[in-house]
N, C-alpha and C positions, 0 to 999 in steps of 0.2 A: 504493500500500500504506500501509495505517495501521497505528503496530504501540506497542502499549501494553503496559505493566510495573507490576507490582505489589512493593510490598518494605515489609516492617515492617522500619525501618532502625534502632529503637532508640536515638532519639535522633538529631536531624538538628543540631544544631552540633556532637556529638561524631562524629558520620559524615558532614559536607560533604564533605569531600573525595574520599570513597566515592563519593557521588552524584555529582556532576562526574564521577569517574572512569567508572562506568556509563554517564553521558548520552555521553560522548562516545566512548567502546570500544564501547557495542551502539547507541547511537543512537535511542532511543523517541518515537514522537513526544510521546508523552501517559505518564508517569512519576504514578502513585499511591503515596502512603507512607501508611505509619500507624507511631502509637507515636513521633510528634514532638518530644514532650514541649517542649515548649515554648510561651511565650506567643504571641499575636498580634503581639504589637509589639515582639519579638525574634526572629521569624521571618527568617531569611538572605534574603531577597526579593532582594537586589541581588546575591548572587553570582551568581543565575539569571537575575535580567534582563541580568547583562553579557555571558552568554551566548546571548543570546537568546530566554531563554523567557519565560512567562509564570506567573504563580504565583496557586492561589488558598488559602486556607489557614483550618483551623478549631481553635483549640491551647489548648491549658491548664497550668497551670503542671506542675510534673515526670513528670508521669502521660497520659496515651491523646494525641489531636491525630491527623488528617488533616490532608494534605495533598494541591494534582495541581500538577507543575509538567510545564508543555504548551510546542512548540511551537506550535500552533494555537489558535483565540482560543476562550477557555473562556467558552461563554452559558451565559444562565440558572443561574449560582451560588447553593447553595442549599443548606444543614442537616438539609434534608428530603429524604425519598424517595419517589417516586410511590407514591401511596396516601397520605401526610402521614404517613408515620413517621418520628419525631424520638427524639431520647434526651437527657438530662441530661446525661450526658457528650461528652464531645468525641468521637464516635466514627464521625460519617457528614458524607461533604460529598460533595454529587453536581453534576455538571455536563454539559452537550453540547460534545462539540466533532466537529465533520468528519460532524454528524449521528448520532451517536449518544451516547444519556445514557447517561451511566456512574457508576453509584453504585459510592463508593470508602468499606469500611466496616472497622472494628476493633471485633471481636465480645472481648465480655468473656471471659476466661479463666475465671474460673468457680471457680475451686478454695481461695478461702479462708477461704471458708463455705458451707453451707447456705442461705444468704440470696444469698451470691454466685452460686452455681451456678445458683439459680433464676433470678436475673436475669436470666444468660446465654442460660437455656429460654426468656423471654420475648423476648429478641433475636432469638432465632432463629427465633420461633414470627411476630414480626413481620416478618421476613426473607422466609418463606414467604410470607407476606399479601402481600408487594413482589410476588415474582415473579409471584403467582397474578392481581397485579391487571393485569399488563403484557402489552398486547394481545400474540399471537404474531407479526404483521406489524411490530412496532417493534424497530426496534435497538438493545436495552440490554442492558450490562453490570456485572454487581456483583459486582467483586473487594474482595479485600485477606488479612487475616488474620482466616480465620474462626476457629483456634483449635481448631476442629475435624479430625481426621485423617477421611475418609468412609468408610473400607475399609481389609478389610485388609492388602492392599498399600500403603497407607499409612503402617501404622507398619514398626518392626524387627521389632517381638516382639509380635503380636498375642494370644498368649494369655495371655501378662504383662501387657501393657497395657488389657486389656479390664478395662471397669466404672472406668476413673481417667478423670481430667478429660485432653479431648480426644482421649478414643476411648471414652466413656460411650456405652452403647445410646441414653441418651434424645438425648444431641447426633446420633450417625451417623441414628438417626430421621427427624430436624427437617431435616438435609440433604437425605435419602434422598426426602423426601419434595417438594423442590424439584426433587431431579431425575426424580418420579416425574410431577411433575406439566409438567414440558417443557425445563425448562433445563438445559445444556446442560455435563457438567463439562468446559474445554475440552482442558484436560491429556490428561485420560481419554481423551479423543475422538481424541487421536494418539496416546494411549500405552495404549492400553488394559488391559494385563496389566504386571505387574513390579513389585517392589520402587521407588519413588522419595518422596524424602520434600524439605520445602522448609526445615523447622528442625533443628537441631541444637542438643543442649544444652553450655553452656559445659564442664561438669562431664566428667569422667572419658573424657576424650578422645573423644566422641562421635560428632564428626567424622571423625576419622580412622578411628574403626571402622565408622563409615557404619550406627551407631543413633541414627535420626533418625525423625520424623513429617512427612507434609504437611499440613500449616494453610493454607495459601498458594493460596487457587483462585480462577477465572474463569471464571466461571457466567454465560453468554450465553444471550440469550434464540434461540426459534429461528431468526429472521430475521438476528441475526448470526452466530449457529454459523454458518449457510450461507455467509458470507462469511466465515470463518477461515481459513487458511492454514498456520497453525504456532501449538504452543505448548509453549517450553520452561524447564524449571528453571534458570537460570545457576547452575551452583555453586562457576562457578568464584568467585565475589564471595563468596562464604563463606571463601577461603584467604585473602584477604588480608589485613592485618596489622590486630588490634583491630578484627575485622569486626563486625557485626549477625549473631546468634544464627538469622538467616533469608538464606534465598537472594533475587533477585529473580526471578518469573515472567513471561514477556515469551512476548506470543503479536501475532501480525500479521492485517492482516484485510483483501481487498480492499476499497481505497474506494469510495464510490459511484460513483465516473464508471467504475469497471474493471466495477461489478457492470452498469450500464446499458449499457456495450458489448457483456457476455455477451449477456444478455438478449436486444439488438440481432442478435446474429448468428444466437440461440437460434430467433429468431422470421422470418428471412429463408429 
């Protein structure tokens, strides 16, 4: 089993200790962040490798930064996304590991302009080009924080929230339309109907009244939907003390040597 997590941690040397606490209470093999804030070469790298992992990292000073801190050896390290989609900002690092690429991305929030927002449309509109270019037979993944709620079980209060940044018709569109054309929401895919959201706002006790949105997804293509197994919200890492404004998402997947024994026995 491979089982990978998503978390906009809002800062990784204000929430190390958070991380640790995660990697070693649920155990992921392959751990995506975004919203690092942080440079390259104040990245924590050593608190991970004394753990065992491996880290690869894409940061910039106070503002956006990916990261994937892996058990398993991360190839082909890269800025880019299949199809050669880049951004100015620090917002996409994608890598292979255990055979499958997994682009790990932090989609613009969008809301503090007209200029912003559009950019955002262009992220996402490049986000579709990823998946559309990605054969159906290949195993990719492209989580993080889209920023976008897709539905509306998504948010609390969808008819309040409808037309504001990240439950705008033209954002839920831009998704809809990734998933119209094969990939795979994988949340959805075990949770299909209910209320569940991954952010919560700091503000007006949010949390505890459980008015929240999900931004927080993992969009498989269809040859690893077929290999998924589980994919859930941890909420409990939201209680913790001075947490990140986001939960982590952690879905599992059989490995390939599990999928080539199905197969094996599929076909005897």
């Amino acid at each position: 089993m491979i089982r990978v997590a998503t978390w906009n941690v809002n800062s990784i040397r204000q929430r190390l200790d958070h991380v640790l606490r995660f990697l070693g209470e649920w155990g992921p093999d392959i751990l995506l962040l975004q919203e690092t804030k942080v440079e390259d070469g104040l990245f924590p790298g050593a608190a991970f490798a004394e753990n065992g992992y491996t880290t690869a990292f894409s940061g910039q000073k106070t503002w956006n930064g990916v990261a994937m801190i892996s058990k398993l050896p991360l190839e082909e390290i890269s800025e880019e996304l299949p199809g050669g989609m880049r951004w100015p900002e620090k917002r996409i690092l994608c890598a292979t590991a255990a055979g499958i690429r997994i682009g790990n991305v932090y989609v613009p929030n969008g809301g503090s302009s007209g200029d912003s927002f559009a950019s955002k449309l262009a992220f996402l509109d490049s986000l579709d080009r990823v998946l559309a270019s990605v054969p159906a037979d290949m195993p990719f993944l492209l989580a993080g924080d889209f920023n976008v709620a897709p539905a509306e079980d998504d948010v609390h209060d969808p008819e309040a929230l409808d037309g504001s940044v990240c439950f705008h018709p033209e954002e839920r569109l831009r998704v809809g339309r990734m998933l119209s054309a094969g990939a795979v929401d994988l949340f959805r895919r075990f949770h299909p109907s209910g209320k569940a959201y991954s952010w919560w706002d700091y503000r007006e006790l949010s949390f505890q009244r459980n008015r929240g949105m999900r931004l927080d997804l993992m969009l498989a293509s269809p040859a690893l939907a077929a290999r998924a197994e589980s994919c859930e919200i941890v909420r409990e890492a939201r209680k913790w003390q001075k947490p990140s404004d986001h939960a982590p998402v952690l879905a599992a997947f059989e490995s390939v040597e599990q999928s080539a024994v199905l197969v094996l026995e599929q076909t005897r």
